[in-house]
N, C-alpha and C positions, 0 to 999 in steps of 0.2 A: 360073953366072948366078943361081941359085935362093939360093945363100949371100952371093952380092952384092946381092940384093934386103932378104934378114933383117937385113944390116946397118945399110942404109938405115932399114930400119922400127924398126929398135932404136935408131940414133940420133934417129928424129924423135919415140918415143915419151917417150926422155929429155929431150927440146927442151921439150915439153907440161908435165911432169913440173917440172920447174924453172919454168919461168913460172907456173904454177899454187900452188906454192908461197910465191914471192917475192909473189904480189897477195894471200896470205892471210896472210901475216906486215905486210905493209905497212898491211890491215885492220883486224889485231888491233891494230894499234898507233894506230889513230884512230878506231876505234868506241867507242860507249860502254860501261861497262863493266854485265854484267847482274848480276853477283855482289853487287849492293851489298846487303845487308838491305835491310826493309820498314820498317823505324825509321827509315832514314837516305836513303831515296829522297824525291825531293822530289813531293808531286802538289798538282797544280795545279785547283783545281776547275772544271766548266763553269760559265759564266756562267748565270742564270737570275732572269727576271722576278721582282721583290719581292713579296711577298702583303700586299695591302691589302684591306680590307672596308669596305662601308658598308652604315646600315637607316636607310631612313625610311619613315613611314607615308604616306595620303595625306593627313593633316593635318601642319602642322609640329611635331616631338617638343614635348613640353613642352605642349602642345596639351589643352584638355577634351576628352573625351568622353561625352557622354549614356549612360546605361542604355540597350540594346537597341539602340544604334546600331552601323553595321555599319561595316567597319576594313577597309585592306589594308593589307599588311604587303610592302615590297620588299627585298629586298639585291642586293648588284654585289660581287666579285671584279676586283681589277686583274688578276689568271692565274689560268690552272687551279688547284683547290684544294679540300680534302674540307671540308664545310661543315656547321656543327651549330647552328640556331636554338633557341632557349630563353626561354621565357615565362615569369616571376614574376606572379601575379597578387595582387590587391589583399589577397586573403588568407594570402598568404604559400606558396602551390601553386605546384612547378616542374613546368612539361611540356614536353616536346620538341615543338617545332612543324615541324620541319624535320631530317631530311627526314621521308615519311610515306607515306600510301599513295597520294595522285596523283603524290607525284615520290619514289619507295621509295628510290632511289640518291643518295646526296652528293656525288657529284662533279657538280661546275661544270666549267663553262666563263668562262673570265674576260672581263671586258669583256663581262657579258651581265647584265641585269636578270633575276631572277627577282622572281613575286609571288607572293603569294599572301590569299585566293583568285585562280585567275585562271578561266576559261571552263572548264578540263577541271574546275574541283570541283562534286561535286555538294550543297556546303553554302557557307552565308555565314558568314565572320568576323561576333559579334557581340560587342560589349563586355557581359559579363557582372560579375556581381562587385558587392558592398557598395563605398559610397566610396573612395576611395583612391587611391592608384598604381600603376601594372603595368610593368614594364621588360621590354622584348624586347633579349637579347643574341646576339649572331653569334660563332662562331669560326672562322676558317681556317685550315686548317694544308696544307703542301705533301707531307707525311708518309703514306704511303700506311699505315701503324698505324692513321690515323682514318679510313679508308673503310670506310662499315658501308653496308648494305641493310635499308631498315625492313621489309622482310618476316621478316627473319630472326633479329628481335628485339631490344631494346637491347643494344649490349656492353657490355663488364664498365667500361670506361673512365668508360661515365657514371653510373656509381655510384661509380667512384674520385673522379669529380672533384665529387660532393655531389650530383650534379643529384639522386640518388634514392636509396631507404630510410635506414641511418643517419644517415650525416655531414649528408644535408638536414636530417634534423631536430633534430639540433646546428646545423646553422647560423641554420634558423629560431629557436633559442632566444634568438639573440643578439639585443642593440639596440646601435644607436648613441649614444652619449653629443653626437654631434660633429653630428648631423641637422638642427639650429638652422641651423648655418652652409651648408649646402648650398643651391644654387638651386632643390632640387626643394622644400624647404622655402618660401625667400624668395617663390618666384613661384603657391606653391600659390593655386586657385580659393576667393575670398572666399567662398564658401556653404560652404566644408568644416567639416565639424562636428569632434565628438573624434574620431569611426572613423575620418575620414580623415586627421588630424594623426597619428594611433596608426599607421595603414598605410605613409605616408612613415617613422615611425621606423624599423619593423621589417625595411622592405623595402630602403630605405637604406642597412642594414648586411647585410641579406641579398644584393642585389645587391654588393655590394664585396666581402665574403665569399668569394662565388662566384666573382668574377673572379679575387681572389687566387690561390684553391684552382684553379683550372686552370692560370693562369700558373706556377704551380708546376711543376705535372703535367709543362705540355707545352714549358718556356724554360729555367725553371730546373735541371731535371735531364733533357733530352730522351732520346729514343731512339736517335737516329743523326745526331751532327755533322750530317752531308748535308742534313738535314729538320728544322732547327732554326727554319726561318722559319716565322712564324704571322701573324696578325691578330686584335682582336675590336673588336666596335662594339657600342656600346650606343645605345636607345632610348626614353625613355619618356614615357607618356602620365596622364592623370587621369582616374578614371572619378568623375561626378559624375550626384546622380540625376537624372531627369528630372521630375521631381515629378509625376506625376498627380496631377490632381485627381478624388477618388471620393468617396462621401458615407462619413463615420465609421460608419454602421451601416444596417441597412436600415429605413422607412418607419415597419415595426411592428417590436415583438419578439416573434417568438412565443416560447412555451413552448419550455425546451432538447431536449421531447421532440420535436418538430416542428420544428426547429430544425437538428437531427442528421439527421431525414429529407429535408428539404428539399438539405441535400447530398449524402446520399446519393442522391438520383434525378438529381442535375445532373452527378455524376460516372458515372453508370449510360448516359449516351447519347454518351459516349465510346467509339467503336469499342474492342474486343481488350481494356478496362482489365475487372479486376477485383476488382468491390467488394462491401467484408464488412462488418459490423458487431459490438462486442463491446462492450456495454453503450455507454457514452457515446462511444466510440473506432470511428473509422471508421478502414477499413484501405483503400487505393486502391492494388493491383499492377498493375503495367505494365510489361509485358514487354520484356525486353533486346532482344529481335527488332525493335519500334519505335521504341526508345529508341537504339539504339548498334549499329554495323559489327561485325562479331567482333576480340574480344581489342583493342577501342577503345573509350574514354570522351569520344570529339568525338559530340555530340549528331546523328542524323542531320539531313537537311534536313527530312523529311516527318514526325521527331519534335513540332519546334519549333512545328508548328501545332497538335497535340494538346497540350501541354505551354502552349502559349498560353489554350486553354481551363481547362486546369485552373487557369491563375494568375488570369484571370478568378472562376471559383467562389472560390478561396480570397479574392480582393480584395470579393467581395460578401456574404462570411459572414468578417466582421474577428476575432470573438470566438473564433478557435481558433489555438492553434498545430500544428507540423507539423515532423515528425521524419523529413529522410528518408533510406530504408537502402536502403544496397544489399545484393543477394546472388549469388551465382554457385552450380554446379555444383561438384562435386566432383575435374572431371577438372585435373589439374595440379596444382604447387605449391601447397600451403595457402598460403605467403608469398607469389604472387604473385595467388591469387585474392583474399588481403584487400587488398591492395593495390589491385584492381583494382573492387573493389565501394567502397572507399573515394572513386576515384578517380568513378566513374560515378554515387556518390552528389554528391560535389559540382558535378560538371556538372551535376546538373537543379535542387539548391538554387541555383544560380549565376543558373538563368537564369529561375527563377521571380521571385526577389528582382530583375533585370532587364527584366523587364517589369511590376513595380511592388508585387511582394507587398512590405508591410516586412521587412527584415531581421530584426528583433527576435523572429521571430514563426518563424524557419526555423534547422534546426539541420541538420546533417547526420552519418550512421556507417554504417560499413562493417562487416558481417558474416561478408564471404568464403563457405565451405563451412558456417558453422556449425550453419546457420539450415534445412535443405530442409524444403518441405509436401512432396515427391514421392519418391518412390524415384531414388538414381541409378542405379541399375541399368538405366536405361531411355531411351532418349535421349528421348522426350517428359515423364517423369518429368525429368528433365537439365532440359530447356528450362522445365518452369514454373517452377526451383529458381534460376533465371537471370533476375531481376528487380529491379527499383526498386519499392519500398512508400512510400507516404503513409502516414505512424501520425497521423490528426488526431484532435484532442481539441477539448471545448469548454474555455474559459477557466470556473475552479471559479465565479468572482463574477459568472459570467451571467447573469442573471434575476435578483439580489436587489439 
């Protein structure tokens, strides 16, 4: 009974054993095959939404705007996409306007307006700047290589691609030969003087430059097939003066020795500034603490009202000019604190000249570490060493 039963089980295990076989043989012969190389397999990519961009202000591009007048600046994304706003301004400065510290992260969300300002900033966009043009450019890319975090410092890319030290300032050397025939030329504002016919040239070829030298970067030789879709948009605006009217000199003249005191005590009731004297040269410091956020040259909001006084004093004593420097602390890169005192000198030159100082009469430089009154060994030694200076002079033909 017991070897009648093994036999049984031996032939049904054999039954199993055969059908099992013939369904794997009949598989192998109609599945696909996995062996092929990675050369000669065919892949098929996922579909994915296009990247397009657009920037307009709330004037139509192409648009004047007055000195001191205040700007919003918007983009859109058709999809999600890492995003990098850039500013040209009249004097031929590139700054990243986007992203920053009320929106630190680049990535978008598509089909979504962003602006800027909008209600979380705590400063206004204002048109600074001698006459001119200013172009704000957009780029998108789908490319996760371009998601950066502006807390964590510029990457290395926007220095590849000109925005900053060398190649910008090879590219600012350039002119256009060809800036005649453009519409920023044709349609320029009838009151433009040479500075701003000079600002279209230079910046005409500077924006094209720019566009190039990325196109390059991020089309021409990409990173990864996969992430080869991009976008950029451009925008640009006219900043034109608003002419105040102020009187050429004041009622009387007095003596240049009363003359020098008399703004010495109008810069003196300026909260936090501090003012010196050195023969005929008035020195005005003002500290990086009321002037600029850390390791940022965007003017604060509660600067621009002290900063509104001092353009006042210098528009009612016309007879001087004004040299102004920046300086920083010692902690960090030397290259990136000249860079940075550079950078923070012309945002206050920008926006004095903007609220109605002449141009002719402002000049700006950057110091970096070179310059301390204070020990840095000291973080309040640190902190005075971390300033914007007024060097004002009188004009030598004063009084004769």
């Amino acid at each position: 009974m017991k070897k009648y039963h093994f036999q049984q089980l031996s032939i049904w295990f054999a039954v199993c054993v055969l059908i099992f076989v013939t369904s794997v043989s009949a598989y192998a012969q109609t599945r696909p095959r996995s062996d092929l190389s990675p050369s000669t397999r065919k892949i098929v990519p996922q579909p994915r939404d296009r990247v397009n961009v657009d920037v307009w202000f709330d004037k139509q591009c192409g648009t004047p705007y007055e000195q001191g007048e205040k700007i919003l600046i918007s983009f859109r994304t058709t999809a999600d996409a890492y995003v990098t706003v850039y500013d040209i301004d009249t004097r031929g400065n590139v700054s990243v306007l986007f992203p920053n510290r009320h929106y630190p992260d680049n990535f978008v969300r598509g089909n979504r307006t962003y602006t800027m300002p909008n209600r979380d900033y705590t400063y206004d966009l204002v048109v600074e700047g001698p006459e001119g043009i200013e172009y704000v450019d957009v780029i998108a890319s789908a490319d996760p290589y371009y998601h950066w975090q502006y807390s964590q410092g510029e990457p290395r890319w926007v220095y590849d691609w000109g925005l900053k030290g060398r190649q910008e300032r090879d590219i600012k050397s350039r002119s256009s030969q060809n800036y005649k025939r453009s519409s920023e030329y044709k349609n320029r504002p009838q009151q433009f003087s040479d500075v701003g016919t000079r600002s279209i040239k230079e910046n005409y070829a500077k924006s094209r430059s720019l566009r190039e030298q990325i196109r390059s970067k991020i089309v021409e030789r990409p990173r990864d097939q996969q992430y080869d879709e991009y976008a950029t948009a451009t925008c640009y605006f006219y900043v034109v003066s608003s002419s105040p009217v102020y009187p050429s000199q004041p009622v009387y003249s007095p003596e240049r020795e009363e003359y020098i005191r008399q703004q010495q005590r109008a810069f003196q009731r300026i909260p936090g500034f501090d003012v010196s004297r050195s023969g005929e040269r008035l020195i005005v410091a003002m500290p990086n603490t009321i002037l600029f956020d850390f390791d940022s040259y965007d003017l604060r909001y509660e600067a621009r009202r002290d900063l509104e006084q001092v353009a006042d004093i210098l528009i009612r004593y016309p007879e001087t000019t004004i040299v102004v420097a920046g300086h920083t602390d010692s902690i960090g890169k030397a290259g990136y604190n000249q860079r940075l005192s550079e950078y923070r000198a012309q945002s206050v030159a920008n926006y004095l000249i903007s609220r109605g100082v002449q141009g002719y009469r402002i000049s700006s430089v950057g110091y970096g570490e070179t310059m301390p009154i204070a020990s840095n060994a000291t973080e309040s030694g640190r902190q005075r060493n971390r300033r914007v200076e007024l060097d004002i002079r009188v004009n030598p033909q004063y009084g004769q």
